[in-house]
PyMOL Python script that loads the backbone (N, CA, C, O; Angstrom):
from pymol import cmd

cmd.read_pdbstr("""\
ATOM      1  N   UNK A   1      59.528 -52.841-156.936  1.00  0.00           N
ATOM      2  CA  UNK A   1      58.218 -52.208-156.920  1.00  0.00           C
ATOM      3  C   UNK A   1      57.687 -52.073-158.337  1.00  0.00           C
ATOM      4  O   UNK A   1      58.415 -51.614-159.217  1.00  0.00           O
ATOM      5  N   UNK A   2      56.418 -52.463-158.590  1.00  0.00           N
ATOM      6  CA  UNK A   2      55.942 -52.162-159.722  1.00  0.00           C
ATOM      7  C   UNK A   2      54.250 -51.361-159.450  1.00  0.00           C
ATOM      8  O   UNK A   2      53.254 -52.022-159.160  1.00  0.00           O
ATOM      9  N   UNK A   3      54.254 -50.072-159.600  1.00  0.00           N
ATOM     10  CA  UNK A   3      53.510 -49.666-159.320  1.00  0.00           C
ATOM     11  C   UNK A   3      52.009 -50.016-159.714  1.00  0.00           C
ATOM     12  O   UNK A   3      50.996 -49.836-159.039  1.00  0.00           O
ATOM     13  N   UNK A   4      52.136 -50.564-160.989  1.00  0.00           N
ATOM     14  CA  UNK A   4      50.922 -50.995-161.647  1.00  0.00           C
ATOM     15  C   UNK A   4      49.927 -51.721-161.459  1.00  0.00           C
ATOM     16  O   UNK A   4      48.820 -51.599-161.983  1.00  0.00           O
ATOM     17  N   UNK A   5      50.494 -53.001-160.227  1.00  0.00           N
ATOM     18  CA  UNK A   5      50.096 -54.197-159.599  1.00  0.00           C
ATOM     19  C   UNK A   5      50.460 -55.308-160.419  1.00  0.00           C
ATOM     20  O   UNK A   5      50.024 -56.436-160.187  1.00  0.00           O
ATOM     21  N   UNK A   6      50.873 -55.174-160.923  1.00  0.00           N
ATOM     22  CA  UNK A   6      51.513 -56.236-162.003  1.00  0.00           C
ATOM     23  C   UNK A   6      52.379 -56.970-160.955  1.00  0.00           C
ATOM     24  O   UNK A   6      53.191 -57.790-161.384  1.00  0.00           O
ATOM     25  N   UNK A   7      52.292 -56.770-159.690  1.00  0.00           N
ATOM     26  CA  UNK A   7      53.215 -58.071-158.802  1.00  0.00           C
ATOM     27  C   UNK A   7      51.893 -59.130-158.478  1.00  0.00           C
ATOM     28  O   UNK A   7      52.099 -60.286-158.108  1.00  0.00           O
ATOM     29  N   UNK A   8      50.921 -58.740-158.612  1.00  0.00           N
ATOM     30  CA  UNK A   8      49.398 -60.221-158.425  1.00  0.00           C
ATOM     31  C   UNK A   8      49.606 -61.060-159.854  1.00  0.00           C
ATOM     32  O   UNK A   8      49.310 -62.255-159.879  1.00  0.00           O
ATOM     33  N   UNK A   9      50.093 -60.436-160.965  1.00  0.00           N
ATOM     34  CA  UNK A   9      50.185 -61.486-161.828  1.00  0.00           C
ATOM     35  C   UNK A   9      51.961 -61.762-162.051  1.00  0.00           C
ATOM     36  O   UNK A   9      52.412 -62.906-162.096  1.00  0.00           O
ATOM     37  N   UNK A  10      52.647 -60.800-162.149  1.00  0.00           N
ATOM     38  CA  UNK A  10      54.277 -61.660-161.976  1.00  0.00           C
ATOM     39  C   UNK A  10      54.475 -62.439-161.040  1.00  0.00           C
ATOM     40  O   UNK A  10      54.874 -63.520-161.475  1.00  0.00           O
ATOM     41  N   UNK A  11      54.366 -62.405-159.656  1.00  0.00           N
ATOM     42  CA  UNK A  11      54.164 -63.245-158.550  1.00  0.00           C
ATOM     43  C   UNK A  11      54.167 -64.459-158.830  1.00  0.00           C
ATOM     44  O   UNK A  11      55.209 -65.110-158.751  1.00  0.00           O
ATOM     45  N   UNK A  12      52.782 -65.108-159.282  1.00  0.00           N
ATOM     46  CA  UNK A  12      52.365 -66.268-159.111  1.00  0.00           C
ATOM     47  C   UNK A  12      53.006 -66.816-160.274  1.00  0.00           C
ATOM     48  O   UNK A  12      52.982 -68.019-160.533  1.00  0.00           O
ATOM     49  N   UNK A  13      53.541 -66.007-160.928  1.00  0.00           N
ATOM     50  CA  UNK A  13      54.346 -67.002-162.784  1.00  0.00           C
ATOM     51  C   UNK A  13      55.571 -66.962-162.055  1.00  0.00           C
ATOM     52  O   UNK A  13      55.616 -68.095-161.577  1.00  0.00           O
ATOM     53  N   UNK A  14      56.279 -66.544-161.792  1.00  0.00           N
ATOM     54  CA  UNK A  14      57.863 -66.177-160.838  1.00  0.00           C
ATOM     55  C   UNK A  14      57.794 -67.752-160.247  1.00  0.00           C
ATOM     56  O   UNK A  14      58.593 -68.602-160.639  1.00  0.00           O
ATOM     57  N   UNK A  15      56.769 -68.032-159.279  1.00  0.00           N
ATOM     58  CA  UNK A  15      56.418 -69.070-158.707  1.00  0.00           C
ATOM     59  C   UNK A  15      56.081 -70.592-158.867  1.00  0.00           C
ATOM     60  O   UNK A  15      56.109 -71.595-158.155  1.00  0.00           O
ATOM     61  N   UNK A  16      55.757 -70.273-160.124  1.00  0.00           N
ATOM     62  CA  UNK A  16      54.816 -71.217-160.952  1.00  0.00           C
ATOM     63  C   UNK A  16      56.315 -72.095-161.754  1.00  0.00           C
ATOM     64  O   UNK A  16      56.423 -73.320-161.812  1.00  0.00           O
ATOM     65  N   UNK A  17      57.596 -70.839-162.436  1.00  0.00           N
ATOM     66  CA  UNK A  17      58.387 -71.501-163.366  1.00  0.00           C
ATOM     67  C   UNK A  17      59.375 -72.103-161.815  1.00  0.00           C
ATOM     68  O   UNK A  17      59.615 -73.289-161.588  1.00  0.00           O
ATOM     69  N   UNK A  18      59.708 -71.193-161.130  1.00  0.00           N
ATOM     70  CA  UNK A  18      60.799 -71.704-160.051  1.00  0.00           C
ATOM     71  C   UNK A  18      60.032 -73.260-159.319  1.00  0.00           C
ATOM     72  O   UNK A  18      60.845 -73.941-158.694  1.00  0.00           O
ATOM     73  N   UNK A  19      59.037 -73.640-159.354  1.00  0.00           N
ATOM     74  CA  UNK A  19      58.824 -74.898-158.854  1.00  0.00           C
ATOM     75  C   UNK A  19      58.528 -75.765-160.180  1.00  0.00           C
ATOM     76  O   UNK A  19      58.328 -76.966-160.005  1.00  0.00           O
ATOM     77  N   UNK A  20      58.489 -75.314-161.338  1.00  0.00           N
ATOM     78  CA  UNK A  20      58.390 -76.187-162.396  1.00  0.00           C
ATOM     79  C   UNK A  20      59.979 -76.633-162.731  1.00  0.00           C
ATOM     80  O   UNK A  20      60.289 -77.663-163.330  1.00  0.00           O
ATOM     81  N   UNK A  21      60.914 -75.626-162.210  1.00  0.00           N
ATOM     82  CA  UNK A  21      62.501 -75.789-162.925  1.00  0.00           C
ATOM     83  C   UNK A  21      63.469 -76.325-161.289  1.00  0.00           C
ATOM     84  O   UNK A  21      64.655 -76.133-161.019  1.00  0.00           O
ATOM     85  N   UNK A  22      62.341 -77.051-160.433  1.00  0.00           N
ATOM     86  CA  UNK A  22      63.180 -77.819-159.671  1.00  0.00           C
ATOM     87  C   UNK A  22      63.358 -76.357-158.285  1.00  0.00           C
ATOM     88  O   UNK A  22      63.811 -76.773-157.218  1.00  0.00           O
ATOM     89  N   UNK A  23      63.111 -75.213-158.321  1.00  0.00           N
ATOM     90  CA  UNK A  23      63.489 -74.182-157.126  1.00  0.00           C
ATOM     91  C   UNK A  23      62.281 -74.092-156.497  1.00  0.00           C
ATOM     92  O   UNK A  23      62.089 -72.982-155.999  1.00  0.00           O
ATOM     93  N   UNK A  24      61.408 -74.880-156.351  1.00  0.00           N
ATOM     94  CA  UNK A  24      60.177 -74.489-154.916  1.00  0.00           C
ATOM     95  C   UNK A  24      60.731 -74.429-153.653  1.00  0.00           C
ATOM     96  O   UNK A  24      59.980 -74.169-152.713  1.00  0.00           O
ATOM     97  N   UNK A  25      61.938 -74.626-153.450  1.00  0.00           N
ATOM     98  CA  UNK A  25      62.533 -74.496-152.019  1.00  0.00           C
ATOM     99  C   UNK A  25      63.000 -72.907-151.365  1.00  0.00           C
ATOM    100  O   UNK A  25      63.190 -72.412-150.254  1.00  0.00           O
ATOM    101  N   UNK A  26      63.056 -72.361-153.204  1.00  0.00           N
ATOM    102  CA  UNK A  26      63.657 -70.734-152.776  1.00  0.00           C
ATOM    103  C   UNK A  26      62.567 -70.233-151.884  1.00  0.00           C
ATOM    104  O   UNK A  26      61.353 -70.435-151.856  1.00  0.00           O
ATOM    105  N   UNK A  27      63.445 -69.466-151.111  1.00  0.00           N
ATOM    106  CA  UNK A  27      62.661 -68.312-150.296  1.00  0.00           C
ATOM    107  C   UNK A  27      62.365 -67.110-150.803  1.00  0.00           C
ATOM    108  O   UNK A  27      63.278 -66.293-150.680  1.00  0.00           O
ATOM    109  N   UNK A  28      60.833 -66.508-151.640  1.00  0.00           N
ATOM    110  CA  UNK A  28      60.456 -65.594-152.231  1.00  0.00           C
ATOM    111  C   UNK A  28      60.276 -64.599-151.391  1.00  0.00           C
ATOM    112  O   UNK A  28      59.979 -65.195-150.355  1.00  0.00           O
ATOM    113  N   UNK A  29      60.257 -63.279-151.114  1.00  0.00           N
ATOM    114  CA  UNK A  29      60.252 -62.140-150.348  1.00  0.00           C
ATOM    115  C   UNK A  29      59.756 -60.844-151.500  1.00  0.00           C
ATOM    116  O   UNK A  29      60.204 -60.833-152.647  1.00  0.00           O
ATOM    117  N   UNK A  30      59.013 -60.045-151.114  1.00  0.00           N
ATOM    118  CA  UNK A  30      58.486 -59.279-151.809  1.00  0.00           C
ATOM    119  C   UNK A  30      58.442 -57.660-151.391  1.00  0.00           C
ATOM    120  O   UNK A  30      57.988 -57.506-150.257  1.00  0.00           O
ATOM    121  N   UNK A  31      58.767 -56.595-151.975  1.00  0.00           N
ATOM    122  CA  UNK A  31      59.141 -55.795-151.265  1.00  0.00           C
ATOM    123  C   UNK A  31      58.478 -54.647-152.094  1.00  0.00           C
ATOM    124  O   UNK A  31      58.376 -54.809-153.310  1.00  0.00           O
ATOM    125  N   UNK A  32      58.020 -53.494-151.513  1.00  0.00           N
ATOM    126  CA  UNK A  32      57.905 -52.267-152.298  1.00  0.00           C
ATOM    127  C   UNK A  32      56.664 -51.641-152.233  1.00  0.00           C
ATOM    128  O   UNK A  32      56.168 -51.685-151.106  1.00  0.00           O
ATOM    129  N   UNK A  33      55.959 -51.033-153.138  1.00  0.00           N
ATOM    130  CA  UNK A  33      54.318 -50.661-152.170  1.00  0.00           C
ATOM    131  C   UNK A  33      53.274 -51.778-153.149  1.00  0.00           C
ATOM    132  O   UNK A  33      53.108 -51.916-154.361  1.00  0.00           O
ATOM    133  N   UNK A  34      52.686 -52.476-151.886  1.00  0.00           N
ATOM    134  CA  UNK A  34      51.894 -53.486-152.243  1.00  0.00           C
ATOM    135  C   UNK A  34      50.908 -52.930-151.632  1.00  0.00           C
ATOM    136  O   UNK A  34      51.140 -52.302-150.599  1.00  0.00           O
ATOM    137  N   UNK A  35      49.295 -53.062-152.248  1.00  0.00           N
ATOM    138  CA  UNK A  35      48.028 -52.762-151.340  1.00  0.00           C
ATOM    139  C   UNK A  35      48.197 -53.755-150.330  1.00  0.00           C
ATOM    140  O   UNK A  35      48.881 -54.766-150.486  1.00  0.00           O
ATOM    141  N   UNK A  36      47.466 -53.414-149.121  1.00  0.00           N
ATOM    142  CA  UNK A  36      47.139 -54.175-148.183  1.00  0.00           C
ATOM    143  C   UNK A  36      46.575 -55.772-148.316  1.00  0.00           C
ATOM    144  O   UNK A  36      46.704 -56.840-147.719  1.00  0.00           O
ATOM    145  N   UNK A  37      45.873 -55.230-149.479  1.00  0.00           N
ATOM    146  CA  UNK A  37      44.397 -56.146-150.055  1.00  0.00           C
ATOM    147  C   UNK A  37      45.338 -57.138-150.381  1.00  0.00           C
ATOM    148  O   UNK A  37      44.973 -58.124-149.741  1.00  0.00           O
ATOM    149  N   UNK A  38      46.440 -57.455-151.081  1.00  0.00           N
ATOM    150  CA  UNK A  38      47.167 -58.071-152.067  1.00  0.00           C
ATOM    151  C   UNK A  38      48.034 -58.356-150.998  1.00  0.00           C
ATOM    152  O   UNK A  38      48.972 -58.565-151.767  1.00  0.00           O
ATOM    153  N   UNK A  39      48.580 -58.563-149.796  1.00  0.00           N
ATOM    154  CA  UNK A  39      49.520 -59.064-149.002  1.00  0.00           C
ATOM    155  C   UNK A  39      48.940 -60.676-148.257  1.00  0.00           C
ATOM    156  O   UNK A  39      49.736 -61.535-147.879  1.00  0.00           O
ATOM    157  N   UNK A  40      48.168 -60.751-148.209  1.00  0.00           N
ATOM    158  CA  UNK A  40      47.309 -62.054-147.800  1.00  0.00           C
ATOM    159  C   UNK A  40      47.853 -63.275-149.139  1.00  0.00           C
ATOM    160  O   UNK A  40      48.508 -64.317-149.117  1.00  0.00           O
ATOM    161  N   UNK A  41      47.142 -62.433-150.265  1.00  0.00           N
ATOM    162  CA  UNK A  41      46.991 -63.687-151.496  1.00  0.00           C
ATOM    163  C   UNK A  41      48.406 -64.135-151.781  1.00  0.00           C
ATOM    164  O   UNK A  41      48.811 -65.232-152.165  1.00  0.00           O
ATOM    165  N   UNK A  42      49.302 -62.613-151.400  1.00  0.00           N
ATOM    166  CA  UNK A  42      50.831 -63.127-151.998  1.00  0.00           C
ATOM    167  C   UNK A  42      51.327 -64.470-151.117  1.00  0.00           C
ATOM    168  O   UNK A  42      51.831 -65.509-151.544  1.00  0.00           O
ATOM    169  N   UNK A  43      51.047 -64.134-149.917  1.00  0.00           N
ATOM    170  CA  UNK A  43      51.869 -65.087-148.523  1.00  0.00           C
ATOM    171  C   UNK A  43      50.846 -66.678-149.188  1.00  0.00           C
ATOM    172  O   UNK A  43      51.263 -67.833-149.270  1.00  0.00           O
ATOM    173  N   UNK A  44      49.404 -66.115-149.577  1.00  0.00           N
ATOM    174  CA  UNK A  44      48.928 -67.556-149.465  1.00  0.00           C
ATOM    175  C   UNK A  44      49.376 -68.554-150.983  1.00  0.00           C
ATOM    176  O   UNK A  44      49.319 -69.771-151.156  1.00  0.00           O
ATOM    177  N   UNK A  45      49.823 -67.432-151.922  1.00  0.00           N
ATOM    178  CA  UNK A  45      50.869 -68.101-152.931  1.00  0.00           C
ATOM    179  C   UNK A  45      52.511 -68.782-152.777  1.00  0.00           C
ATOM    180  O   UNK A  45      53.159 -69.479-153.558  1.00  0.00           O
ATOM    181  N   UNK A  46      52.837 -68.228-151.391  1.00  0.00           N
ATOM    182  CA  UNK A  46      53.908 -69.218-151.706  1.00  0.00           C
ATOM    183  C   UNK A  46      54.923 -68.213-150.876  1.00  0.00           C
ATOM    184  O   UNK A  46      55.830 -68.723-150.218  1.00  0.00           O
ATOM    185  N   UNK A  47      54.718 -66.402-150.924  1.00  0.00           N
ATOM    186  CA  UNK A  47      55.945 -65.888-150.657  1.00  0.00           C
ATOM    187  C   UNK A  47      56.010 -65.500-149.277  1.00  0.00           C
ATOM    188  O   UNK A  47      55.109 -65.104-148.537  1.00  0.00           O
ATOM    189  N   UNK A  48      57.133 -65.667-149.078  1.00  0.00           N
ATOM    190  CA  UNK A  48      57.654 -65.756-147.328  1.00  0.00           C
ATOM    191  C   UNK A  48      56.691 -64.013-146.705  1.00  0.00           C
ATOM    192  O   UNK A  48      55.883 -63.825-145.796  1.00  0.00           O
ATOM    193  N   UNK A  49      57.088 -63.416-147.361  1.00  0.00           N
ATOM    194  CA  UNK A  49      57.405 -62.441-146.499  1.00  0.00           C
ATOM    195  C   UNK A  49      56.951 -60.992-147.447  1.00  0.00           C
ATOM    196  O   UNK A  49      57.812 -60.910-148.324  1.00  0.00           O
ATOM    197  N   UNK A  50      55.877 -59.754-147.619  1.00  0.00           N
ATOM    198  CA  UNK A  50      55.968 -58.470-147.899  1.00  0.00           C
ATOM    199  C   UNK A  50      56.394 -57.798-147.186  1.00  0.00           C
ATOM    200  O   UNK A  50      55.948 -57.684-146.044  1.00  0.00           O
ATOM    201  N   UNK A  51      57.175 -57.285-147.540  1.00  0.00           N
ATOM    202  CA  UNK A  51      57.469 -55.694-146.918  1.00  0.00           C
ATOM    203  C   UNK A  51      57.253 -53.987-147.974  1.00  0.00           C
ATOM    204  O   UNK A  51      57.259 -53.746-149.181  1.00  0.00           O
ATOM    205  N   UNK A  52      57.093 -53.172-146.772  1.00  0.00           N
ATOM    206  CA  UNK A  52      56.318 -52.158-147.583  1.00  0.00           C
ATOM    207  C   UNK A  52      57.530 -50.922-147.450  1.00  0.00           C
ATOM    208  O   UNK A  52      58.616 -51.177-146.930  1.00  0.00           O
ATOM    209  N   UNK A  53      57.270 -49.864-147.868  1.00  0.00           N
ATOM    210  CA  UNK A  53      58.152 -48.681-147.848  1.00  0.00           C
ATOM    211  C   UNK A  53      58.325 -48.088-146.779  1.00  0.00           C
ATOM    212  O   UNK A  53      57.309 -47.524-146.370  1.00  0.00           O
ATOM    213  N   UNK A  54      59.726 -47.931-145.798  1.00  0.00           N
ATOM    214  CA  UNK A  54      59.295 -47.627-144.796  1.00  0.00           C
ATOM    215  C   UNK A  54      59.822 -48.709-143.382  1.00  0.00           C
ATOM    216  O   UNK A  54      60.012 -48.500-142.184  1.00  0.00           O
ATOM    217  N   UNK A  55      59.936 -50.124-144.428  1.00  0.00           N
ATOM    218  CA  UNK A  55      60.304 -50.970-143.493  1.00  0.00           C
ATOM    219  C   UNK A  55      61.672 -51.280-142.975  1.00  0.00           C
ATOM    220  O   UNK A  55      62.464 -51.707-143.814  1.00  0.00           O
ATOM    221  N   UNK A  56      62.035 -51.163-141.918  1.00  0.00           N
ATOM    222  CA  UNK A  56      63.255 -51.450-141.411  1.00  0.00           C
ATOM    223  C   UNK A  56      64.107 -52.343-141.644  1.00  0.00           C
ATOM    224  O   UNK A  56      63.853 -53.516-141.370  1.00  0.00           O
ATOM    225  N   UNK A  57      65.213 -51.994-142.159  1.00  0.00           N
ATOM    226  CA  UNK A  57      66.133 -52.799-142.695  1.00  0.00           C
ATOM    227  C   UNK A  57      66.217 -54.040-141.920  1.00  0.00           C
ATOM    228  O   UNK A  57      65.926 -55.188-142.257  1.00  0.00           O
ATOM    229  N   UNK A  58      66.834 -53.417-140.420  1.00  0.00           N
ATOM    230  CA  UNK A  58      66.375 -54.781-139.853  1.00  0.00           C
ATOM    231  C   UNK A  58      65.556 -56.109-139.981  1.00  0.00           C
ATOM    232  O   UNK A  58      65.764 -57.301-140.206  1.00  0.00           O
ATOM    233  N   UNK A  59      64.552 -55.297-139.727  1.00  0.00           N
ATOM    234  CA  UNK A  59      63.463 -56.137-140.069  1.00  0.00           C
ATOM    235  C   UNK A  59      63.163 -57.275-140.965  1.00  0.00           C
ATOM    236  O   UNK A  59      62.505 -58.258-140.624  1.00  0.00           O
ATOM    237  N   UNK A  60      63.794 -57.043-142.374  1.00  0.00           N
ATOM    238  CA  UNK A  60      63.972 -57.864-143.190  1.00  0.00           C
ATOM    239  C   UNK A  60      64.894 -58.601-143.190  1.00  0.00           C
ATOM    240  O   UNK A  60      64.843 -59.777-143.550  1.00  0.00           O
ATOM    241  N   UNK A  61      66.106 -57.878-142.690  1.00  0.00           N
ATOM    242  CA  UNK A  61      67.599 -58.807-142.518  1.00  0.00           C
ATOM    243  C   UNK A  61      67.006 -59.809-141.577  1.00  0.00           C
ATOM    244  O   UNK A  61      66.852 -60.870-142.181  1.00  0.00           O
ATOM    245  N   UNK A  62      66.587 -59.887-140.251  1.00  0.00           N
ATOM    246  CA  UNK A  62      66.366 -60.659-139.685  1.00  0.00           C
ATOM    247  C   UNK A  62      65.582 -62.097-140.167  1.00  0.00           C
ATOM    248  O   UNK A  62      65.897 -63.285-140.223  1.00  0.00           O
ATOM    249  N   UNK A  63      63.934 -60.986-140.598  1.00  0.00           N
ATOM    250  CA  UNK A  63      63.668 -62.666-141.078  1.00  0.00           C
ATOM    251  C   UNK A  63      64.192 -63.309-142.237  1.00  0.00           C
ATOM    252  O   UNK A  63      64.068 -64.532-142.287  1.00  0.00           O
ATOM    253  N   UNK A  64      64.928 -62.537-143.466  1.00  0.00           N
ATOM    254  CA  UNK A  64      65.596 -63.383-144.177  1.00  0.00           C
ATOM    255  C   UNK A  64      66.588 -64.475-143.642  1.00  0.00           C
ATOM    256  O   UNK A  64      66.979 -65.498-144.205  1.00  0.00           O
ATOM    257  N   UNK A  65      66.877 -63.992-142.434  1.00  0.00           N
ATOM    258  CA  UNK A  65      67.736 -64.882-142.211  1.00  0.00           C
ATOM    259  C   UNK A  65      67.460 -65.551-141.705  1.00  0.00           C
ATOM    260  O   UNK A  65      67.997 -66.641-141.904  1.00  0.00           O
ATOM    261  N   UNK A  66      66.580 -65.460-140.821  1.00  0.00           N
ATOM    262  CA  UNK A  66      65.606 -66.979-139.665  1.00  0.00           C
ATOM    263  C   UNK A  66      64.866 -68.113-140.759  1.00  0.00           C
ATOM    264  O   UNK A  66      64.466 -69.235-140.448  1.00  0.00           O
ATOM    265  N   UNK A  67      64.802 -67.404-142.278  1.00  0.00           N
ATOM    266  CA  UNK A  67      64.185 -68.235-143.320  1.00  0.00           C
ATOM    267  C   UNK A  67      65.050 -68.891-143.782  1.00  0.00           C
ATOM    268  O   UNK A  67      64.979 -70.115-143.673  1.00  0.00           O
ATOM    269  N   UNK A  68      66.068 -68.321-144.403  1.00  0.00           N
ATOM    270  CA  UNK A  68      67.904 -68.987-144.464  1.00  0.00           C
ATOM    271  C   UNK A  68      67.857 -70.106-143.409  1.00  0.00           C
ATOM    272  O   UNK A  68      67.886 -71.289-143.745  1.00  0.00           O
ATOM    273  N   UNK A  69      67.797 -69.782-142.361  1.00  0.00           N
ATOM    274  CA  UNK A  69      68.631 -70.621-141.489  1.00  0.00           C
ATOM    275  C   UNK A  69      67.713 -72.038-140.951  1.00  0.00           C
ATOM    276  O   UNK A  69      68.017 -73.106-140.419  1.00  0.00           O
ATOM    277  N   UNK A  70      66.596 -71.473-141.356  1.00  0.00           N
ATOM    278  CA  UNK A  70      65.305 -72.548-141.098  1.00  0.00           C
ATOM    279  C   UNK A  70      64.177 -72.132-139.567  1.00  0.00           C
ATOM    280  O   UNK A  70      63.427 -72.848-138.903  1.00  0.00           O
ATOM    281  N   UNK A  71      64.407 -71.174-139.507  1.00  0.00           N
ATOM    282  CA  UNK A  71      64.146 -70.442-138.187  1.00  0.00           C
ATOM    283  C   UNK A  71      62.132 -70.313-138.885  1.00  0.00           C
ATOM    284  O   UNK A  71      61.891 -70.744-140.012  1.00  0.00           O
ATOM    285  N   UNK A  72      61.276 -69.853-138.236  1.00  0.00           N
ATOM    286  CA  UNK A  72      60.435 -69.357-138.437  1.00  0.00           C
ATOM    287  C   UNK A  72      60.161 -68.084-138.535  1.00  0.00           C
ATOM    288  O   UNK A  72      60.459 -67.253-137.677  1.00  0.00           O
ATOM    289  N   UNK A  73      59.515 -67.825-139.700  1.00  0.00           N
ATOM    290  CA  UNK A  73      59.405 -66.339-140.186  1.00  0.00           C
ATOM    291  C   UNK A  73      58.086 -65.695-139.333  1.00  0.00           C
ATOM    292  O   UNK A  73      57.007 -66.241-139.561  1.00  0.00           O
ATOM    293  N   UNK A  74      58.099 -64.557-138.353  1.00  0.00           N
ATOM    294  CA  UNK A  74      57.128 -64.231-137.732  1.00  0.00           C
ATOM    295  C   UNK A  74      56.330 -62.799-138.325  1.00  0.00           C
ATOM    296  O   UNK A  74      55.321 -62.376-137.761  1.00  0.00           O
TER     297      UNK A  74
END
""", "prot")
cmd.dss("prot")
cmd.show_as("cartoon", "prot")
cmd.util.cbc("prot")
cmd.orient("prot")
């Protein structure tokens, strides 16, 4: 979590070096309090999955792992 919003600009550089250094295949996941506003642009940059405070462990275990496994992330 970075409260500042500084995840709209770390995000897309995080993204930017991991497909420049050969890792565009990683599965990015993002977690912590994100505005609403800012959960669209993240997914349409590249990352699988936000989750917010609050969210069920489950929840994430699961789709990390349907993303792992090649499953579709819902």
């Amino acid at each position: 979590s970075i409260l500042s919003g500084a995840h709209m600009a770390l995000v897309p550089r995080v993204l930017q070096l991991m497909r420049a250094n050969g890792q565009g295949d990683v599965h990015v996941f993002v977690g912590g309090i994100v505005p609403e506003t800012d959960v669209q642009p993240l997914l349409e940059m590249g990352v699988m999955a936000v989750y917010g405070p609050g969210t069920p462990s489950s929840k994430y275990i699961d789709e990390i792992r349907a993303a792992v496994l090649g499953e579709v992330v819902a």
